[in-house]
C-alpha positions as CSV (number, residue, x, y, z in Angstrom):
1,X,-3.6,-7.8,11.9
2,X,-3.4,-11.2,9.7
3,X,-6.8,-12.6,11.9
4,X,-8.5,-9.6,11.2
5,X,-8.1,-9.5,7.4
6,X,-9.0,-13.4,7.6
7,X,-12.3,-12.2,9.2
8,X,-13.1,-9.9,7.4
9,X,-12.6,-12.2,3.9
10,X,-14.6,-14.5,5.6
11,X,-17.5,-11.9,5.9
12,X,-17.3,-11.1,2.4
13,X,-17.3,-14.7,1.2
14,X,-19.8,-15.8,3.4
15,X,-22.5,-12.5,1.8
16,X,-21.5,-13.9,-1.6
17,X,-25.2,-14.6,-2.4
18,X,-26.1,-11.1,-2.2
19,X,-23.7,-10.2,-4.9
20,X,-25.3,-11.7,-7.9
21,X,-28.9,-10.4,-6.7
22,X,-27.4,-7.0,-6.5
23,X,-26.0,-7.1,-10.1
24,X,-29.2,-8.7,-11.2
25,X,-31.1,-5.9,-9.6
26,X,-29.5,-3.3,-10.7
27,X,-29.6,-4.0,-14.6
28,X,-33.2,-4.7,-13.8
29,X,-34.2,-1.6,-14.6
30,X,-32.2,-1.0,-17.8
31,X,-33.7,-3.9,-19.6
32,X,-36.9,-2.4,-20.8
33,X,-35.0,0.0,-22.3
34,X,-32.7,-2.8,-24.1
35,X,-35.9,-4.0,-25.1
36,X,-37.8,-1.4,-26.8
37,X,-34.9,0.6,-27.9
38,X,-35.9,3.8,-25.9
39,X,-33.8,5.2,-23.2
40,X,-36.7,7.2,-22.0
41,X,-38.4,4.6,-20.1
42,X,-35.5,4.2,-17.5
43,X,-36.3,7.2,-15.3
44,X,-34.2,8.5,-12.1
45,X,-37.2,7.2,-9.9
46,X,-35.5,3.8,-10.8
47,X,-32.3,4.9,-9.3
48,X,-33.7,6.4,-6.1
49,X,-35.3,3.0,-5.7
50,X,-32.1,1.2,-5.9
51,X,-30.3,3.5,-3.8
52,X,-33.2,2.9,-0.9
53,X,-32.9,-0.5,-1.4
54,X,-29.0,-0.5,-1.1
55,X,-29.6,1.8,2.5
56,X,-31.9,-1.2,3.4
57,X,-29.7,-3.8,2.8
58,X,-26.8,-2.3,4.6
59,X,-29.2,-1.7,8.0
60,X,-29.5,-5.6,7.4
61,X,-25.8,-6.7,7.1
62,X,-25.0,-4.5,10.0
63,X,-28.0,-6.4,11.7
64,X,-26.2,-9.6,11.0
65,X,-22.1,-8.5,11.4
66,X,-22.2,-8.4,15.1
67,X,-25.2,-8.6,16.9
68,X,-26.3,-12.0,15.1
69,X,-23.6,-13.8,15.9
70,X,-23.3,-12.1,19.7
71,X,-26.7,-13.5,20.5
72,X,-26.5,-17.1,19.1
73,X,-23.2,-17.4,20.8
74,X,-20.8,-17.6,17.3
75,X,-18.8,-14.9,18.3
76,X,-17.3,-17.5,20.9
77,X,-15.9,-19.9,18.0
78,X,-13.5,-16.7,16.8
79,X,-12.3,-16.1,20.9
80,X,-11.7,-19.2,21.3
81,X,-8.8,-18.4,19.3
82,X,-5.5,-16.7,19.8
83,X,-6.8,-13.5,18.7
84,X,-7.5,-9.9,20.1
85,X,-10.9,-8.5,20.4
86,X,-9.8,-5.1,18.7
87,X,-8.5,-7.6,15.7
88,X,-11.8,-9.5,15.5
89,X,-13.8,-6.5,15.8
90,X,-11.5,-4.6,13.3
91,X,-12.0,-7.8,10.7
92,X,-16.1,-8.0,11.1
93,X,-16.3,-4.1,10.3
94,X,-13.9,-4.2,7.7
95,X,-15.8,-7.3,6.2
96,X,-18.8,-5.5,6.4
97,X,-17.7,-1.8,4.8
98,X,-16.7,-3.5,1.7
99,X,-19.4,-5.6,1.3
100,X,-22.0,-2.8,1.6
101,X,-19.7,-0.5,-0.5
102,X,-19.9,-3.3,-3.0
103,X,-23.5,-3.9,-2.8
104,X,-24.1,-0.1,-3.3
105,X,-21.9,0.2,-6.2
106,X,-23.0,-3.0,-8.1
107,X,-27.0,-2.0,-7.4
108,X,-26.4,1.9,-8.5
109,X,-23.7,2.4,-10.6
110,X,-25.5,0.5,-14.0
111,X,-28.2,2.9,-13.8
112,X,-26.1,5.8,-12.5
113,X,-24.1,5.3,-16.1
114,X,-27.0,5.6,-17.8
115,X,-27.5,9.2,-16.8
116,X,-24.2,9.7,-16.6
117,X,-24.1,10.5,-13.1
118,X,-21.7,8.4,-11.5
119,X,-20.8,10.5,-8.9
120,X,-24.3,10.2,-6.7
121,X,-23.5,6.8,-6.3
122,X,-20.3,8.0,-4.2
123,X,-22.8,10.6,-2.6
124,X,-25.2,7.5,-1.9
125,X,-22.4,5.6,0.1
126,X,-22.8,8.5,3.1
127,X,-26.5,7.2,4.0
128,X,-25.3,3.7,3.1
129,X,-22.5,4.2,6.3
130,X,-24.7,5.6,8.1
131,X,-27.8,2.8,7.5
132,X,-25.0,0.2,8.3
133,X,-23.6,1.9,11.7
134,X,-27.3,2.1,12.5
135,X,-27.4,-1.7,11.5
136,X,-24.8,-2.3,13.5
137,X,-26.0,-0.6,17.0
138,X,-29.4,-2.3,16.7
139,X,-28.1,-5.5,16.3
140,X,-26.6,-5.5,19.7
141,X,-29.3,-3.9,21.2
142,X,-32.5,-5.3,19.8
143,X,-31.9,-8.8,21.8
144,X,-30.1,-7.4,24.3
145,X,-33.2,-7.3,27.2
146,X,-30.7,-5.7,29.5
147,X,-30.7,-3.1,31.5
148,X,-28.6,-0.9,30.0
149,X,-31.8,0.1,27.6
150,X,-32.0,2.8,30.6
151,X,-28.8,4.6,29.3
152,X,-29.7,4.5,25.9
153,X,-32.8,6.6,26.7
154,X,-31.2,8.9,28.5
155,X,-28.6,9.1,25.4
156,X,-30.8,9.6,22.9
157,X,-33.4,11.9,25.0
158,X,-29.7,14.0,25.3
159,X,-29.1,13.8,22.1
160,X,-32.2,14.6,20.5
161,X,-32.7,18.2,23.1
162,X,-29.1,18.4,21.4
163,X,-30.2,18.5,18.3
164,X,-33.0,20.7,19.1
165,X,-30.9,23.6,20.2
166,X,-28.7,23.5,17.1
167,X,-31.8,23.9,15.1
168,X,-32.9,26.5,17.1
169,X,-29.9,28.5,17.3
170,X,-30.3,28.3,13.1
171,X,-26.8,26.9,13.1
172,X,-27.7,25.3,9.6
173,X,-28.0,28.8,8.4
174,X,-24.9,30.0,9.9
175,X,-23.3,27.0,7.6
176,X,-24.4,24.5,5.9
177,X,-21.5,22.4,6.6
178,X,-22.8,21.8,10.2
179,X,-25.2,19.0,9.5
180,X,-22.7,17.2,6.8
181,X,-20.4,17.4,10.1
182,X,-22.8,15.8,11.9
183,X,-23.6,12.8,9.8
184,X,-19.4,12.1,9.9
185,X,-19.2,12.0,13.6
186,X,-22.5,9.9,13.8
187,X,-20.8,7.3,11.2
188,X,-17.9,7.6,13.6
189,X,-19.6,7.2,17.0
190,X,-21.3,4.1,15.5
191,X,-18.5,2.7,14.1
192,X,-16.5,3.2,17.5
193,X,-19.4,1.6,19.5
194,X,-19.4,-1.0,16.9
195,X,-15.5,-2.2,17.7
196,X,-16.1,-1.5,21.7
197,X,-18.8,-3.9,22.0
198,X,-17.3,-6.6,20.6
199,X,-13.6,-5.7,21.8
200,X,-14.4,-5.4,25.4
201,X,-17.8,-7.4,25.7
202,X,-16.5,-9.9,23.8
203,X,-18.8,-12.4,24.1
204,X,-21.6,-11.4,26.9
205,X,-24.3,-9.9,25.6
206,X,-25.3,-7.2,28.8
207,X,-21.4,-5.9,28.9
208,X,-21.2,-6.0,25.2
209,X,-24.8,-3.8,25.3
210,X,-23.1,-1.7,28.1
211,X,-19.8,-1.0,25.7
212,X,-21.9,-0.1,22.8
213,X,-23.9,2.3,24.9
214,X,-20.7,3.9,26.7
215,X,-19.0,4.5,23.5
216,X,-21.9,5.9,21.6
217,X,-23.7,8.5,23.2
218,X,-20.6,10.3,25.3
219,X,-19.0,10.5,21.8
220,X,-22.1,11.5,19.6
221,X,-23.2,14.1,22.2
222,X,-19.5,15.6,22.8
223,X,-18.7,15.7,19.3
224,X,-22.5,17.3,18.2
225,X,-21.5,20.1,21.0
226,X,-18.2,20.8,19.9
227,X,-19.6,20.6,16.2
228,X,-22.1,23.2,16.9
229,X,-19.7,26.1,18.8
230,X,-17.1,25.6,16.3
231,X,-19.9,26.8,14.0
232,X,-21.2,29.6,16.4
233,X,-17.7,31.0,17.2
């Protein structure tokens, strides 16, 4: 447990540049109004923006957590040490959920103040999960050239006729809760597949694809079934 906690303050430390850009960013937009004295310029478009730019950034640090360092052969310097895989996948993910929790908070929350709405930037941190489990996945698969890319079709083609149905059975309208049930167990699944690849293929990049894509779709697929007659019955 003490190597994945160093990991995962070694993630942090090592994204410190993006820390002061996010804080710069996000009084960005509150300085006209500082300026010329008139709150009215500072509209909620500005805040959308930041929140889009906060779901970018945390595609990009999931990008770079695993599937960066998998490729150029890094992950190798932290196995070469007397420590688990679950620990140093459990440290990189940790790493990265604070520092895209951080990021999201220090870009939003100075214009979410300003209109007193604090609380959408805890709603914002949803898509920002979700952006960085997506980050995540495509990091280990967009360099992958393996042939595992065969599953992952077959996954998604499953999963997309999966979603299909649900819509057409109008299971939104039977509850609205369905599709906020949805997006947990996609953060889930990701997140899972996330620790898989790197705690069992460590550091090949084919078995590591191969984890990934035997932990996410089985889980994403079961759980949007189960979701969906829970919701019917």
């Amino acid at each position: 447990m003490t190597g994945a906690f160093v990991i995962a303050r070694h993630e942090v430390a090592e994204r410190w540049r993006l820390w002061p850009l996010a804080l710069g960013l996000g009084w960005l937009p509150l300085l006209p109004a500082r300026l010329v004295g008139d709150d009215g310029v500072v509209t909620s478009a500005s805040l959308y923006g930041l929140m889009c730019a906060s779901w970018i950034a945390a595609i990009a640090i999931g990008m770079s957590l695993i599937g960066r360092p998998l490729h150029d052969g890094q992950l190798a310097f932290y196995f070469a040490r007397p420590i688990r895989g679950a620990a140093i996948a459990g440290g990189k993910l940790l790493g990265g959920v604070i520092v895209v929790a951080g990021i999201e908070l220090v870009l939003c929350a100075p214009v979410a103040a300003h209109f007193g709405s604090l609380s959408c930037v805890a709603l914002a941190m949803v898509p920002a999960a979700l952006c960085f489990g997506m980050g995540l996945a495509a990091g280990v698969l967009v360099r992958s050239r393996s042939r595992w890319f065969l599953a992952d079709a077959v996954g998604l083609g499953g999963f997309a006729l999966e979603l299909r149905w649900i819509t057409a059975l109008d299971v939104y309208e039977r509850d609205d809760r369905v599709w906020y049930a949805l997006i947990a167990a996609g953060i889930a699944a990701l997140f899972a597949a996330a620790l898989t690849s790197v705690a069992v293929g460590r550091t090949d990049r084919e078995r590591a694809h191969a984890a990934l894509s035997l932990t996410l779709w089985p889980i994403l697929i079961a759980a949007s079934a189960v979701i969906a007659v829970a919701a019917l019955a």
